[in-house]
C-alpha positions as CSV (number, residue, x, y, z in Angstrom):
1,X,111.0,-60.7,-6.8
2,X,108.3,-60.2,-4.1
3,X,108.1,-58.9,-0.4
4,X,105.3,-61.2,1.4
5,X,103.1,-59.1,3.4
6,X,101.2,-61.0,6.4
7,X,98.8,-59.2,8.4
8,X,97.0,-61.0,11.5
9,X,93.5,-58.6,12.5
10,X,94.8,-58.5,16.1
11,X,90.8,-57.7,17.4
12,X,89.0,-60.7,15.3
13,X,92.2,-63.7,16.1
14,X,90.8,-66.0,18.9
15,X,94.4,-67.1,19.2
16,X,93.6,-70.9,18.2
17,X,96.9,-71.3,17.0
18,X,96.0,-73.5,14.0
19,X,97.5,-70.8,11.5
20,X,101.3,-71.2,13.7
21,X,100.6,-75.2,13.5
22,X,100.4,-75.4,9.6
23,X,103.0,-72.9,9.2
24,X,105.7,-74.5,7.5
25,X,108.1,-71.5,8.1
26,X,107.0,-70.7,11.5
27,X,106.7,-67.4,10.8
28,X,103.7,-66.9,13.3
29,X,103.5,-67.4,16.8
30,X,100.7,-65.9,19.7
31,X,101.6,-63.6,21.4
32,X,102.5,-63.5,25.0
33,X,102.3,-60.4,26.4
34,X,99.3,-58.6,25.1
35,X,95.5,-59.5,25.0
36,X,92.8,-58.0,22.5
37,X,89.6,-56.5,23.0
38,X,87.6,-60.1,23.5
39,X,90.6,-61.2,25.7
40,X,93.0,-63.4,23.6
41,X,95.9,-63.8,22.6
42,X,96.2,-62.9,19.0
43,X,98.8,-65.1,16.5
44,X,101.1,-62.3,15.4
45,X,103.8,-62.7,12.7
46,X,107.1,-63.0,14.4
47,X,110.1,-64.0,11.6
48,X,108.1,-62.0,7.9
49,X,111.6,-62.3,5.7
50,X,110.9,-66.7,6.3
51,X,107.4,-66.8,4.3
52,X,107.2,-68.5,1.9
53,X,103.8,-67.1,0.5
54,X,101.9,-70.6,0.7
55,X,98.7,-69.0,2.5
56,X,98.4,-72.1,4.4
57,X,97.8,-69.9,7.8
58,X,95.3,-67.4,6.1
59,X,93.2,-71.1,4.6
60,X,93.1,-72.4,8.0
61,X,91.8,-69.1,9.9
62,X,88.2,-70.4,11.2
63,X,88.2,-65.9,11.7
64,X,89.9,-65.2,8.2
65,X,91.8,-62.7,10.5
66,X,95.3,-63.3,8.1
67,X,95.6,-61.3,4.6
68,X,98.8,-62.6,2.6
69,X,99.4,-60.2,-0.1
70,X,102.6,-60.0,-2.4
71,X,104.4,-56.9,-2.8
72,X,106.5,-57.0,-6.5
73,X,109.9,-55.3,-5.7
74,X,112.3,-54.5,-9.0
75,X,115.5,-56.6,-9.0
């Protein structure tokens, strides 16, 4: 079994929202409440435990700000 790691680089996101769009789990969403350094509002990975692993959100990144790695678990 394996833990799905999603991590969003918060400064390089432009907040586009094409990586919550393809998303078939919705498991990102931009956030609301916080802008970066360059003034956006970053996508930021709201529901982890529903990925599915696909990458479909770190492939369509025009930044490449999203890094999906896979944690193996024992069980």
């Amino acid at each position: 079994m394996a833990n799905i790691i999603v991590t969003v680089d918060r400064e390089m996101c432009k907040g586009c929202g094409l990586c919550v769009s393809v998303c078939p789990k919705h498991v990102l969403e931009i956030e609301k409440e916080a802008v970066n350094k360059k003034g956006y509002y970053p996508a930021v990975p709201a529901r982890l435990n529903d990925c599915i692993g696909c990458i479909s959100c770190a492939r369509m990144c025009p930044e490449t700000a999203i890094r999906i790695e896979k944690e193996e678990t024992e069980g």
